[in-house]
C-alpha positions in Angstrom: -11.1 45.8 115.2 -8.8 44.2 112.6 -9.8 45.0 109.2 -9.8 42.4 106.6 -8.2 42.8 102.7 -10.2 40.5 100.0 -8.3 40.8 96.5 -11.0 40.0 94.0 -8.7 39.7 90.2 -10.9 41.1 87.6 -11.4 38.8 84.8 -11.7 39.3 81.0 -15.3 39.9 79.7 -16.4 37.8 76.8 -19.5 39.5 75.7 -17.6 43.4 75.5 -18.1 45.1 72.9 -15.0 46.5 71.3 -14.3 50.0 71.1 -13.8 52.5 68.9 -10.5 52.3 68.8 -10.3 48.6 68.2 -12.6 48.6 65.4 -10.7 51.8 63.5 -7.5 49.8 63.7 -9.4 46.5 62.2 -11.1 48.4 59.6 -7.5 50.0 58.8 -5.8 47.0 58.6 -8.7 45.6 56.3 -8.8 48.6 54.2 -5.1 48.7 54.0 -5.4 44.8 52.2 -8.4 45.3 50.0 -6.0 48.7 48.9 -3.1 46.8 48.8 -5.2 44.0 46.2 -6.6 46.3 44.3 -3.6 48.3 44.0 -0.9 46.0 43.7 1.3 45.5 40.2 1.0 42.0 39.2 3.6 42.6 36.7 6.2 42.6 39.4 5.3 38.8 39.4 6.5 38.8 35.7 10.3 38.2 36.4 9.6 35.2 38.8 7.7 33.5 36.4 9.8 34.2 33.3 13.0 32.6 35.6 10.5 29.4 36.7 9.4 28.5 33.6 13.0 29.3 31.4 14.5 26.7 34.6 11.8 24.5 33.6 12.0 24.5 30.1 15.4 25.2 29.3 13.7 27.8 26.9 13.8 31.7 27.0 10.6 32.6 28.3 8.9 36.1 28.1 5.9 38.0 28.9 6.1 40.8 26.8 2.5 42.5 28.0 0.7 42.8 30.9 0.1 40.5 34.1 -3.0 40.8 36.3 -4.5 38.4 38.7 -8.1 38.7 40.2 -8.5 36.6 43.5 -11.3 34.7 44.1 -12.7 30.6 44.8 -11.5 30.5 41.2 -8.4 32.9 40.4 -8.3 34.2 37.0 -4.8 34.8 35.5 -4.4 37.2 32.2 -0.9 37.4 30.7 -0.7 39.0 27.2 2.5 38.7 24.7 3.7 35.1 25.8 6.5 34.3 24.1 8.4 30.4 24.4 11.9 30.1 22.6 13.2 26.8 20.8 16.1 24.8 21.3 19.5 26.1 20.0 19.4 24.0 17.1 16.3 25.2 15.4 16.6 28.4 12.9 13.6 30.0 14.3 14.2 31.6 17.5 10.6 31.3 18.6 8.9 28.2 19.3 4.9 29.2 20.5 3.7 32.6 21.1 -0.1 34.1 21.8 -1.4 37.3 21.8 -3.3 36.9 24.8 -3.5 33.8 27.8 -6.4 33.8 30.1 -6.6 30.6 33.0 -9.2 29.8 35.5 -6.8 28.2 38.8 -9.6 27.2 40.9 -8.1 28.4 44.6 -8.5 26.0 47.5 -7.9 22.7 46.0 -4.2 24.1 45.3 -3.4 23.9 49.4 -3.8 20.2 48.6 -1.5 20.1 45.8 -4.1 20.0 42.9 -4.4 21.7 40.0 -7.6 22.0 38.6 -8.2 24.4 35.6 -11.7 25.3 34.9 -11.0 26.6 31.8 -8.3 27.8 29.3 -8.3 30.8 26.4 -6.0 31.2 23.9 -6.2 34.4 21.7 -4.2 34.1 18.4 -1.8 31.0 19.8 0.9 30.3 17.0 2.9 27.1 17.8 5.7 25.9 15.5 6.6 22.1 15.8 10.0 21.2 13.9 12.0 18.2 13.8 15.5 17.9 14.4 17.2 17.5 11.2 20.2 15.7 13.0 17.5 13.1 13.9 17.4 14.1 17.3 13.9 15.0 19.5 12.2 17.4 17.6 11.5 21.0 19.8 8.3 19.8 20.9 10.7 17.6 23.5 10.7 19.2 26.9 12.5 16.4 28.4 9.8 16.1 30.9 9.6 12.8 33.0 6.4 11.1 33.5 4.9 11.1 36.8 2.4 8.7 37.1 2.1 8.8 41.3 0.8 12.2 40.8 -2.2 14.0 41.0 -3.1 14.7 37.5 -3.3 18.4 36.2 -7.1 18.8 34.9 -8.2 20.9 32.5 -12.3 20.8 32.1 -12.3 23.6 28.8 -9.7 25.0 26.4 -11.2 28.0 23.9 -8.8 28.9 21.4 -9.2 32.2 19.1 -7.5 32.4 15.8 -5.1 29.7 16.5 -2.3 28.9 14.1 -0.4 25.2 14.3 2.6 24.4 11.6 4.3 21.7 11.3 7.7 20.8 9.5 10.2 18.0 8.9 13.4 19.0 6.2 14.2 15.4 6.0 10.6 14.1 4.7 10.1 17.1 3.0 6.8 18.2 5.0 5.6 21.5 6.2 2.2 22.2 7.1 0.5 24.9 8.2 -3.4 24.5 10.3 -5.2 27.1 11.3 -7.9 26.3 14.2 -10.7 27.9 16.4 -13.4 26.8 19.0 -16.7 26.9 18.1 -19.6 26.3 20.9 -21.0 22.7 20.6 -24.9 22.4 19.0 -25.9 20.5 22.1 -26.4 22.4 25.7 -23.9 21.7 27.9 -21.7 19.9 25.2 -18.1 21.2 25.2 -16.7 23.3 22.0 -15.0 21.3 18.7 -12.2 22.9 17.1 -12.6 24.0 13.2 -9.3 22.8 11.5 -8.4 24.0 7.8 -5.0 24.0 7.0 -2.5 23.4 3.8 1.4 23.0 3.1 3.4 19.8 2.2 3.4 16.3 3.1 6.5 14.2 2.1 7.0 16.5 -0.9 2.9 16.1 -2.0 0.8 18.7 -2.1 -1.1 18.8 1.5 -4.1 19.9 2.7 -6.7 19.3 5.5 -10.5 20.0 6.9 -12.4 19.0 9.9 -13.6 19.0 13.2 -12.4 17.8 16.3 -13.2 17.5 20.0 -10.0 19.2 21.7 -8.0 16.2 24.0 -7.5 18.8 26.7 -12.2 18.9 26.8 -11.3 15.6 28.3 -12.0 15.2 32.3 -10.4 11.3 32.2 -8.6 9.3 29.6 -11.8 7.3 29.7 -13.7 9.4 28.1 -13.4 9.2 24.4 -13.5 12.5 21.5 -15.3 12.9 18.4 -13.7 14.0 15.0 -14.3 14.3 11.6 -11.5 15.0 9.5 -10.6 14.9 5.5 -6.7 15.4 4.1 -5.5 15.1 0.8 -1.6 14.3 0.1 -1.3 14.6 -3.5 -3.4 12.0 -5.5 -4.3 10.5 -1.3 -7.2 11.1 0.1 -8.0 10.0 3.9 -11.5 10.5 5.7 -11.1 9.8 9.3 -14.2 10.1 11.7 -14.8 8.5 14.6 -14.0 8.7 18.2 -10.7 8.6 20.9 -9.7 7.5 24.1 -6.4 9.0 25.8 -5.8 10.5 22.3 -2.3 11.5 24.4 -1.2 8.4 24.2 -2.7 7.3 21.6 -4.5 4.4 23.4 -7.7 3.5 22.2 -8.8 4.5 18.1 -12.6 3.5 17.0 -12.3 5.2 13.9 -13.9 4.7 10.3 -11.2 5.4 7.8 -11.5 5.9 4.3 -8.2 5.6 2.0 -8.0 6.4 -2.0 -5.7 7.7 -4.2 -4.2 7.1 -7.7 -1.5 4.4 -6.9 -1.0 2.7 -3.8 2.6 3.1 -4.3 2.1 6.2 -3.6 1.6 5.3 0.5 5.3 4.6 1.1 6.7 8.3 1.7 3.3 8.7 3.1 3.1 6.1 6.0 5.9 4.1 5.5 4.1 0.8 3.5 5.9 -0.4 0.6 3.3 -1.8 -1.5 3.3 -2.7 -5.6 2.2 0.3 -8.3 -1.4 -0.3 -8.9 -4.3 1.2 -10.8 -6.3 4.0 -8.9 -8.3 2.3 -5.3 -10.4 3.5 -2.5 -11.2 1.6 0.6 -13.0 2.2 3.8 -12.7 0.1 7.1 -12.2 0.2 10.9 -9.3 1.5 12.3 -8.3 0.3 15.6 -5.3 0.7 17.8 -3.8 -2.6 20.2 -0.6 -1.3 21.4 2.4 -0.7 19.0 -0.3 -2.8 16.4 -2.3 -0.6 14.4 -5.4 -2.8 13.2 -7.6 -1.8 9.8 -10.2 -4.3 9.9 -13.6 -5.2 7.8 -12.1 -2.7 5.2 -13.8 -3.2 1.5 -13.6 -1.5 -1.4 -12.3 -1.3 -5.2 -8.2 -1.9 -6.8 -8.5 -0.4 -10.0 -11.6 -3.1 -11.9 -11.0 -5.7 -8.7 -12.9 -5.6 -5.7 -10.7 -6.0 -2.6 -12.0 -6.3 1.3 -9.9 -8.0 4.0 -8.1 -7.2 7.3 -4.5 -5.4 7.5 -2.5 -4.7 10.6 0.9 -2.7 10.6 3.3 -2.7 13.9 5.6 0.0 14.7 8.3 -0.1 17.2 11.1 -2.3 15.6 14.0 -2.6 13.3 11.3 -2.6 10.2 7.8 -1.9 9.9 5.9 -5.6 10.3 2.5 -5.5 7.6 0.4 -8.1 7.8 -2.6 -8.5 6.0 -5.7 -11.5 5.1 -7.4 -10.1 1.4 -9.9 -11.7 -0.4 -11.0 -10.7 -4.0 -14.5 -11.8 -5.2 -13.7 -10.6 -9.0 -10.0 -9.8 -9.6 -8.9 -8.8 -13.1 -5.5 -10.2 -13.6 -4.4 -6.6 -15.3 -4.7 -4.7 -11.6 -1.6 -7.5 -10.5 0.9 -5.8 -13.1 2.2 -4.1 -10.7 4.1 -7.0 -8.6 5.7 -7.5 -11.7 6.8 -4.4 -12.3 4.4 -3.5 -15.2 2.4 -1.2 -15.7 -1.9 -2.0 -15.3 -4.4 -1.4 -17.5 -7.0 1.8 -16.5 -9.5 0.6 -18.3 -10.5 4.5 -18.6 -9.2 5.5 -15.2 -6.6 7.8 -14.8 -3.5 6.2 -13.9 -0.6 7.5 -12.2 1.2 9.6 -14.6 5.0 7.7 -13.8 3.0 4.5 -14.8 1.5 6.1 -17.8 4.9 6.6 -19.1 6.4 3.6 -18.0 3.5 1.7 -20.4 4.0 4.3 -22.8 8.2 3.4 -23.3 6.9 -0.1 -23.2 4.8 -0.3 -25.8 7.5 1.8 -28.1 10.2 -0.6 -27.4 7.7 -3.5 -28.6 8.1 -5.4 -24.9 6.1 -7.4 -23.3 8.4 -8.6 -20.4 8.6 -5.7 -17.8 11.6 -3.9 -17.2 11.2 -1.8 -14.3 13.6 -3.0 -12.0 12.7 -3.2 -8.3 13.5 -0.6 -5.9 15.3 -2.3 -3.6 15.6 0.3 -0.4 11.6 -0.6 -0.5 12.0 -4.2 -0.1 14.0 -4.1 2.8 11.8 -1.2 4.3 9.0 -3.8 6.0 8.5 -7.1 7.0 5.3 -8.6 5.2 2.8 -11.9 5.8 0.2 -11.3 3.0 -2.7 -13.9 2.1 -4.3 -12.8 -1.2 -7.0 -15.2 -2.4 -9.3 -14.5 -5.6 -12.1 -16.6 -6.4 -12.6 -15.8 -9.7 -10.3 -13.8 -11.9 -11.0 -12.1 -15.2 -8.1 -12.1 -17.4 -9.8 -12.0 -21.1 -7.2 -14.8 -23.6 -5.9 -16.0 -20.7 -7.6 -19.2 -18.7 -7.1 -18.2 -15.3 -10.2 -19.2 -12.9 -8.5 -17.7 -9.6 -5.4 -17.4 -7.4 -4.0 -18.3 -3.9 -1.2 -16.6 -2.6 1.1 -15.9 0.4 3.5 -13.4 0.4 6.6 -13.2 2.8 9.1 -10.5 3.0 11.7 -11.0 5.8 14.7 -7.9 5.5 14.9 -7.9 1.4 13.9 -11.8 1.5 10.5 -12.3 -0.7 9.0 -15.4 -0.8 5.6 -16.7 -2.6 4.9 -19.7 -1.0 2.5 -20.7 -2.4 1.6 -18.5 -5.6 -1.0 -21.0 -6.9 -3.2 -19.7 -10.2 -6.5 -22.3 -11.4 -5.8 -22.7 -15.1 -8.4 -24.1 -17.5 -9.5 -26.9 -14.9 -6.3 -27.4 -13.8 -3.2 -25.5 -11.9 -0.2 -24.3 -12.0 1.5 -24.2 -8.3 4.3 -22.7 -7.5 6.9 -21.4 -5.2 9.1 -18.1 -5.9 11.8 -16.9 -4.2 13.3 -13.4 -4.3 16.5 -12.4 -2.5 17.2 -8.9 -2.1 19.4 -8.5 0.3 22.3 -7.7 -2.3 22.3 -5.0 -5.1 21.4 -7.5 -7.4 18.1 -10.0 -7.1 18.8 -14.0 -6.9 15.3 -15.3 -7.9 14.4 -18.9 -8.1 10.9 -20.0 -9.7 9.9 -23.6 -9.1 6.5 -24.5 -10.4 4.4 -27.5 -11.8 2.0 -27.3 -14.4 -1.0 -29.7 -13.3 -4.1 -31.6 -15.2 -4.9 -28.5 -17.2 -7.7 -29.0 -19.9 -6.6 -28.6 -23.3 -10.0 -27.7 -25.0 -10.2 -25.0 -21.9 -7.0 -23.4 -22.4 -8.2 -22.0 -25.9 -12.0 -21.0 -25.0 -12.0 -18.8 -27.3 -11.3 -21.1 -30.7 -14.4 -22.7 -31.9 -12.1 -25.4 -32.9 -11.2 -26.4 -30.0 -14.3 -26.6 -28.3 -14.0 -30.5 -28.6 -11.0 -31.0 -27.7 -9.8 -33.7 -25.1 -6.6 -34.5 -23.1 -4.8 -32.8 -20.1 -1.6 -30.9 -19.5 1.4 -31.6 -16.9 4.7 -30.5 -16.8 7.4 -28.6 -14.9 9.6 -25.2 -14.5 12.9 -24.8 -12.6 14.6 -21.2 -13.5 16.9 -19.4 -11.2 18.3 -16.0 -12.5 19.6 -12.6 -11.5 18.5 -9.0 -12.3 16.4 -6.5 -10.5 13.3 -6.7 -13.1 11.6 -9.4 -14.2 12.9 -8.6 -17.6 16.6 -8.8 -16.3 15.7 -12.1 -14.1 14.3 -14.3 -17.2 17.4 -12.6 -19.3 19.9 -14.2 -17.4 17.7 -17.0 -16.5 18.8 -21.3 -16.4 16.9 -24.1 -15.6 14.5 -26.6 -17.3 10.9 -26.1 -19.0 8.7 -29.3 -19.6 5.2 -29.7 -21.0 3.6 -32.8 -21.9 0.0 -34.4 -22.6 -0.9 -38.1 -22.6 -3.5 -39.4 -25.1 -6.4 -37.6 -26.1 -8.0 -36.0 -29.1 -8.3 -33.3 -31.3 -9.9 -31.2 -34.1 -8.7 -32.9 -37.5 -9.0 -29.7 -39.4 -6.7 -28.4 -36.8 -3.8 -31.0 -37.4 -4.6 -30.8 -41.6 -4.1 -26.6 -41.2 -0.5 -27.5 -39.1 0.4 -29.5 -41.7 -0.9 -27.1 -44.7 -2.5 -30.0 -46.4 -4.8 -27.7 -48.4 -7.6 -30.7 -49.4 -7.8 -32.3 -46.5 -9.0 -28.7 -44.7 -11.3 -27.6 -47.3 -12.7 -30.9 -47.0 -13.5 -30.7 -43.0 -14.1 -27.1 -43.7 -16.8 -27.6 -45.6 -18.6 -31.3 -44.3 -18.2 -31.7 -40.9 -15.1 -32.0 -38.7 -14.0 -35.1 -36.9 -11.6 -35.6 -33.9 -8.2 -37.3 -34.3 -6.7 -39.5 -31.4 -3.2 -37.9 -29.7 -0.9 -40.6 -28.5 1.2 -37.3 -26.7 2.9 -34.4 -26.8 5.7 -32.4 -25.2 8.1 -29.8 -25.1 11.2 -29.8 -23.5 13.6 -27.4 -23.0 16.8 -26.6 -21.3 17.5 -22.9 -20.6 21.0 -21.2 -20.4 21.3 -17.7 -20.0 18.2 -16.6 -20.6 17.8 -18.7 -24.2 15.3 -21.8 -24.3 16.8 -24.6 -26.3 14.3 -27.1 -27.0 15.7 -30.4 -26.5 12.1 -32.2 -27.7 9.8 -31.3 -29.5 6.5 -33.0 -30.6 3.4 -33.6 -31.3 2.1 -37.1 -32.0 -1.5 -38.3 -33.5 -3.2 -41.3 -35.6 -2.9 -38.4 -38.2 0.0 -36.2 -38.4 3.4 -36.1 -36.1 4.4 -32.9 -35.5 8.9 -32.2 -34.8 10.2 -29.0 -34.3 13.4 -27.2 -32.8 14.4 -24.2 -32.3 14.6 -21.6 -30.0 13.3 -19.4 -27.9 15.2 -16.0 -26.4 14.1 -14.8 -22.9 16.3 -11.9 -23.1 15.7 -10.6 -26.7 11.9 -11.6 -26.2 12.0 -13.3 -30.0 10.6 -16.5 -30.7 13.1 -19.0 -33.9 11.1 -22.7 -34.0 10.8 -25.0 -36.6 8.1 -27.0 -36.9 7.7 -30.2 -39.3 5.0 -31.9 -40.0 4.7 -35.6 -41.1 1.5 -36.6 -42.3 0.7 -40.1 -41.9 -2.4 -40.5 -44.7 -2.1 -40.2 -48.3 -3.2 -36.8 -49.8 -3.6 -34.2 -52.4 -2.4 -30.8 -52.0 -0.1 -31.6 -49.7 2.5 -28.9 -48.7 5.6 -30.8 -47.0 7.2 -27.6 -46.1 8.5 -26.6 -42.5 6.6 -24.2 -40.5 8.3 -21.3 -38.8 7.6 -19.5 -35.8 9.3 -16.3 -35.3 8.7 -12.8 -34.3 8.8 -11.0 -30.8 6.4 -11.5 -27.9 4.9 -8.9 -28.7 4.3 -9.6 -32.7 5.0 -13.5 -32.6 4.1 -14.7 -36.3 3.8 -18.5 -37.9 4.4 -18.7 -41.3 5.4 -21.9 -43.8 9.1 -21.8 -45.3 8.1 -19.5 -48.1 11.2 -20.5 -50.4 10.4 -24.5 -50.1 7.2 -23.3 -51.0 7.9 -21.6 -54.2 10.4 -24.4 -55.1 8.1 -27.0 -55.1 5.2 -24.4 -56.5 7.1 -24.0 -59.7 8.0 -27.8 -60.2 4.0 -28.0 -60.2 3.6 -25.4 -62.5 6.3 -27.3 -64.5 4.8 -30.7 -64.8 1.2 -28.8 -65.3 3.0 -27.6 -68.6 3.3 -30.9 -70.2 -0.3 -32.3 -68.5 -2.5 -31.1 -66.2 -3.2 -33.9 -63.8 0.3 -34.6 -63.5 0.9 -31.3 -61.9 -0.5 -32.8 -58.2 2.2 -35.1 -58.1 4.5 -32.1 -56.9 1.9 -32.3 -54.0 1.3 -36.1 -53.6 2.2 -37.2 -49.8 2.4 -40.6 -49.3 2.9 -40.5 -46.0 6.2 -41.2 -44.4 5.5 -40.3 -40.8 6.4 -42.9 -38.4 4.4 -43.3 -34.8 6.8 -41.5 -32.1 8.0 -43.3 -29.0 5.4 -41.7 -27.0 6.8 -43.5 -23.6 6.8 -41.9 -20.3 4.5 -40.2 -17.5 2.4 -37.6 -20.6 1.8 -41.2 -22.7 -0.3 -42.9 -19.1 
C-alpha cells in the first residue's frame, strides 16, 4: 500500500502573543530613546543655528548660554545669552541682545510648512536701532524680500521682561532711549499692553515719552486693529496719541485721536518735516487718519495763540518734497497771531512766547522798527509743497478796520503765491495777489492789490469825529522788490501807490484843526459841529527804490483845499510831507502855515512849521504894539483857495 505525503505550510498567527524576548528588545529600544531625549545636549545644536541665522542675516550671531528643547504637541525652546551683531558700518558691535529667549513652536503644523508660535518671552531684550549716517538703510535693514505667496509666520503672544529699545539718528540729532514691559490685560482673556517710558533727544529737543500699547506681534491678522495711549514731549511739543491700529507693520490703517501743542509752530519742522510760519503758543486735537502715502488730520479744532483755529490738514510723503495741504477756518482771528508770515514777531498777550521770538520783538522795539526784518529762511520754503485756504470771519485787530480775511496760499519748490489774500476793511476791501519767488538766494516779490469802496467814517472807529463822516475809498498798489524780509522787499521796492475818494462829507472842525484856523475850531468846539461837502481826494505816488514820491497830493472841500508833497522812505521807515492848507472862507485866527509830517513809523509826528509860525506871531505882537485890534490882521485870511480840478474816476 502506497503511502501518501500531504505538505500542510504553517502560516503566521495573527493573534500570538509576543514573547519575552520581543518585548525586552522593544522596551530596550524605547528606553534607549526616552534616555537618549532626556539625556541628549541641545547645546550641540548651538553651532548649527549660530551658522543659519549669521547666513541669514549677514550678522554674527551667538548664543552665549544654554540651549535646551522639551518635545511635546507644542515644543518649547530656551536659549539664554542671544547676542545679534550690526552691520560693519555701525560703531557698536552689537545690534540686539537678551538675557534670556523662551518660544512655544507648536509641533505638527511644522510638517506642513507652518509656523505657528503660541507665544514669545523676552527677558531683559536690549535692541539698538541706528541710522546709517552715509544715508544708507539704517541696521534695522535685513535685506529681507517680501513673500507674500507664503504662509504667514503667527505669533498669538509676545511677553517681554525688562525690555530696553534706543533709538538714534547723528544726522537729525536724535537719540532715544525706551524702556518697556508686559503687563497682563484688566480684562480675562484680553492679551498683555506694553508699559513704555522712555527719554533722550529728538532732533536736538529735549525727548521724552509715556504710555501704553497693545504689542503688533498680539495681533492674530492684520485685521485686527491695537489700542494705544501714548504722550511725548519734544521740547516745548507735546503730542497725545490714543487710539487704535490696523497692520501697524505697514502702517495701513490709523484711527487715532491726536492732540498737538507747543510754544511755536515753527517749532514742527525739525520735528516732522512741516515748514510752517513762527506763531504764538497753540494746541489742537483732531483725527488722525492714514490713506496710503496721505496722512489725513481731520475735524481738528483748537486755539493759535488768542485765535481759534479748526480745519482739515493732510501731508503726503513719498516725493521730491513734502505736499501739505490744508482747508482752516477761524471764527475769531486776532490779526497779531498772523505776525508771523511776515516775519514779525506776535503779540502773547500774557503767553509765553518762544524765547527766539521774544528777542527778535525785543531788538525790534530797540531799533524803533516797525517793518519786520527777519529775513526768510529760504531752505524752509523749498522744503514742501503747500495748498492752504485760510478763511477768518471776523478778525480782531484793535486801530485797525479789518472785518475778516480770505486767503489761499500756494508754495510750488520756493514759488509762494497768495492768490487771493483778500482782507474786509471798513465796509470795503482790499484784494490782492502776492507773489514770492524763492527759488534764488534772493526773494523777487510782486504785490498787486486794489483798494475797494472802503468807508471813510469806518476806517477811524475810534474818532468821535468821524463818526459822521461820508464818502468811500478806491485806489491801487503795484510794488515789485527784492530782499529776503519784508523789510528788505519794501526797501528796495518800485511801483505805484494810488488812493482816491469821490464826493462826500466831513466833520468841519476836522478840516478848521488841518488848517489851524484857531476861531473857526473853538467855535464848532463849543456849538455844535457841522459836516462840510468833499469834491475828492487823492494820493498818488510813484515809488523808486524803496522811497514814495508823491506825485499828487490833495484834499479838496466847499471849505478848505488841502496840497502837500513830500516823501515817504520805505527803507529808512521815516515819514517828510508837507501839507498846505488853503482855506476858502474868510476868518480870524487864521494860521496859513504848512503842516509837516515827519517822524518814523514807529513815532510818526504832525506838527505846523514852527518858524512861519513865530514869524508871523511876532508881526502880531508888533502891530498889537501900536493898537490892539490891529494885531488880527497878521491872522486875517481872506481866502485864496481855488476849487481843484477834481476830474477822474474818485470825483464819479
Amino acid at each position: 500500500m502506497r503511502a501518501r505525503l500531504r505538505f500542510r505550510p504553517r502560516l503566521p498567527r495573527l493573534h500570538t502573543r509576543p514573547s519575552r524576548r520581543t518585548l525586552g528588545i522593544v522596551g530596550a529600544v524605547c528606553a534607549a530613546i526616552v534616555l537618549l531625549v532626556l539625556l541628549w545636549d541641545w547645546n550641540w545644536f548651538r553651532g548649527p543655528v549660530e551658522r543659519l541665522v549669521e547666513a541669514r542675516t549677514g550678522r554674527e550671531f551667538d548664543i552665549g548660554g544654554d540651549l535646551d528643547v522639551d518635545l511635546g504637541r507644542v515644543t518649547t525652546v530656551t536659549a539664554d545669552g542671544l547676542r545679534l551683531g550690526n552691520p560693519g558700518w555701525a560703531e557698536d558691535p552689537e545690534m540686539a541682545s537678551a538675557r534670556r529667549l523662551v518660544l512655544q513652536v507648536e509641533s505638527w503644523p511644522l510638517l506642513l510648512g507652518r509656523v505657528r508660535l503660541p507665544e514669545l518671552r523676552l527677558v531683559a531684550p536690549d535692541v539698538r536701532l541706528q541710522s546709517n549716517p552715509e544715508g544708507g538703510p539704517g541696521n534695522w535693514d535685513f535685506g529681507f524680500e517680501d513673500d507674500d505667496d507664503g504662509e504667514p509666520l503667527q505669533l498669538r503672544r509676545l511677553w517681554i521682561d525688562d525690555g530696553r529699545l534706543r533709538f538714534a539718528d547723528a544726522r537729525t540729532r536724535t537719540d532715544i532711549d525706551i524702556r518697556l514691559a508686559s503687563r497682563e490685560a484688566t480684562k480675562p482673556g484680553a492679551p498683555p499692553s506694553v508699559a513704555l517710558e522712555g527719554s533722550g533727544a529728538w532732533s536736538g529737543n529735549e525727548f521724552s515719552l509715556e504710555g501704553t500699547a497693545e504689542s503688533p506681534l498680539e495681533l492674530q491678522d492684520t485685521e485686527r486693529p491695537f489700542h494705544l495711549d501714548l504722550r511725548a514731549r519734544a521740547g516745548a511739543t507735546r503730542a497725545h496719541a490714543r487710539g487704535s491700529l490696523t497692520d501697524p507693520f505697514r502702517l495701513r490703517d490709523f484711527d487715532l485721536q491726536f492732540a498737538l501743542a507747543g510754544r511755536n509752530l515753527a517749532h514742527l519742522y525739525p520735528l516732522l518735516g512741516l515748514a510752517l510760519p513762527d506763531s504764538p503758543p497753540y494746541s489742537i486735537d483732531g483725527r488722525l487718519t492714514r490713506d496710503g502715502r496721505t496722512w489725513h488730520y481731520d475735524t481738528f479744532t483748537g486755539k493759535v495763540g488768542q485765535s481759534d483755529l479748526g480745519g482739515s490738514a493732510a501731508v503726503t510723503t513719498g516725493g521730491e518734497r513734502l505736499f501739505f495741504k490744508a482747508d482752516l477756518v477761524s471764527d475769531r482771528l486776532d490779526f497779531d497771531d498772523l505776525a508771523g508770515f511776515v516775519g514779525g514777531a506776535p503779540d502773547p498777550e500774557g503767553e509765553q512766547l518762544d524765547p527766539e521770538l521774544e528777542r527778535q520783538a525785543a531788538k525790534q522795539r530797540a531799533e524803533g522798527k516797525v517793518l519786520p526784518s527777519r529775513p526768510y529762511e529760504l531752505g524752509k520754503l523749498r522744503s514742501m509743497d503747500a495748498d492752504v485756504r485760510l478763511r477768518a470771519r471776523r478778525i480782531n485787530s484793535p486801530g485797525l478796520p479789518i472785518d475778516d480775511m480770505d486767503a489761499h496760499l500756494l508754495l510750488d519748490a520756493g514759488l509762494l503765491r497768495l492768490a487771493p489774500l483778500n482782507f474786509g476793511v471798513a465796509g470795503g476791501d482790499i484784494r490782492s495777489d502776492v507773489r514770492m519767488d524763492a527759488r534764488r538766494d534772493t526773494i523777487h516779490t510782486q504785490v498787486k492789490a486794489e483798494l475797494r469802496r472802503v468807508e471813510l467814517a469806518q476806517l477811524f472807529p475810534d474818532v468821535a469825529l468821524a463818526k459822521d463822516t461820508v464818502g468811500r475809498l478806491g485806489g491801487s498798489f503795484t510794488l515789485a522788490g527784492t530782499g529776503n524780509s519784508v523789510a528788505a522787499m519794501l526797501g528796495s521796492a518800485d511801483g505805484d501807490v494810488a488812493v482816491g475818494m469821490g464826493r462826500g462829507e466831513i466833520s468841519n472842525l476836522l478840516v478848521e484843526l488841518a488848517g489851524i484856523d484857531i476861531y473857526e475850531a473853538v467855535k464848532y468846539l463849543i456849538g455844535k459841529d457841522r459836516k462840510v461837502p468833499v469834491r475828492c481826494a487823492f494820493a498818488d505816488f510813484g515809488v523808486k527804490r524803496g522811497v514814495m514820491d508823491a506825485r499828487a497830493l490833495a484834499f479838496d472841500t466847499t471849505d478848505t483845499i488841502i496840497v502837500g508833497r513830500g516823501t515817504i522812505d520805505l527803507g529808512e521807515e521815516t515819514l517828510d510831507l508837507e501839507l498846505r492848507p488853503r482855506p476858502k472862507d474868510r476868518s480870524i485866527l487864521a494860521l496859513r502855515s504848512p503842516l509837516h509830517v515827519g517822524g518814523t513809523f514807529a513815532d510818526p509826528s504832525f506838527r505846523p512849521d514852527f518858524a512861519r509860525l513865530g514869524l508871523r506871531g511876532a508881526i502880531a505882537l508888533a502891530l498889537g504894539s501900536i493898537a490892539p485890534p490891529a494885531a488880527l490882521l497878521a491872522t486875517l485870511e481872506l481866502g485864496p483857495g481855488e476849487d481843484s480840478n477834481c476830474g477822474g474816476e474818485y470825483a464819479k
